[in-house]
N, C-alpha and C positions, 0 to 999 in steps of 0.2 A: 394701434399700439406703437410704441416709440423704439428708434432703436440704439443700441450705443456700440460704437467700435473700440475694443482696447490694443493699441496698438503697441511694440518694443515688447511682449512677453515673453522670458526668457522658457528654454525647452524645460529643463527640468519646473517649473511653474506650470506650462500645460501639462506637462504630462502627469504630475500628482493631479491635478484637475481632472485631466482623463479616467484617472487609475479610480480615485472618489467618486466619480460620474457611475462607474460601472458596478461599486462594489454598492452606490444607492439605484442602481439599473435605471439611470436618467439618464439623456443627452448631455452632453460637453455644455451648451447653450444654457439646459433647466441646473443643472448643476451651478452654472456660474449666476444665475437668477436666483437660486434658493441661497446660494450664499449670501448675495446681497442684500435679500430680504431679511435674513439673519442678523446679518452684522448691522442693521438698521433697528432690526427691533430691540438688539441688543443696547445699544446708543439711547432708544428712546427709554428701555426701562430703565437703565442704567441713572436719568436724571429724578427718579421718585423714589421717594425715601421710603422706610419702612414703616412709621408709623402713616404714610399715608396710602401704601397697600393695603395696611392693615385696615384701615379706613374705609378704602373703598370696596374692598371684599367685604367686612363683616361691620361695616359702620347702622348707624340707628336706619338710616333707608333700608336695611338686611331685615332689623327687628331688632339688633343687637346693640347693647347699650358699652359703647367702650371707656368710661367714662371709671378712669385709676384714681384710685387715692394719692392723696398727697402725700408726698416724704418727705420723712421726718431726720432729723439729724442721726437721730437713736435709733437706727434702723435692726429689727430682732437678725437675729445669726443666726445659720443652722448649726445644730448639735455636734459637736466635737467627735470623733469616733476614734479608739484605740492609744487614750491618753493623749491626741493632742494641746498643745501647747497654745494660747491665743496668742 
């Protein structure tokens, strides 16, 4: 396994690091790894849209057919409630 030195880290920075380390009862080390892996997975979801979550969670490979109707200019509106005004 590889390793990486971060060097110049200011005290208050380790020491929120430390303070999280303990309050997830991990090392300073797994703490600083899990964030990484974090802020990585967040980057990569970050690049997929919704309709293609939705895709790959409940798309026809599922069983589930996601396949919307087409819209229409005239699209119906819900129901007005307490005399509103259109």
């Amino acid at each position: 396994m590889a390793s990486l030195l971060i060097r110049n880290v200011d005290e208050a920075l380790r020491d929120q690091l430390k303070a999280r380390a303990r309050r997830h009862r991990r090392s300073l080390e797994e703490e600083a790894r899990e964030l990484l892996r974090a802020a990585i997975a967040r980057e990569a979801a970050g690049r997929e849209t919704l309709p293609a979550i939705a895709a790959r969670l409940f798309g026809p490979e599922h069983g589930i057919d996601l396949a919307l109707p087409p819209r229409t200019a005239e699209r119906e509106r819900p129901p007005l409630f307490g005399g509103e005004a259109r």
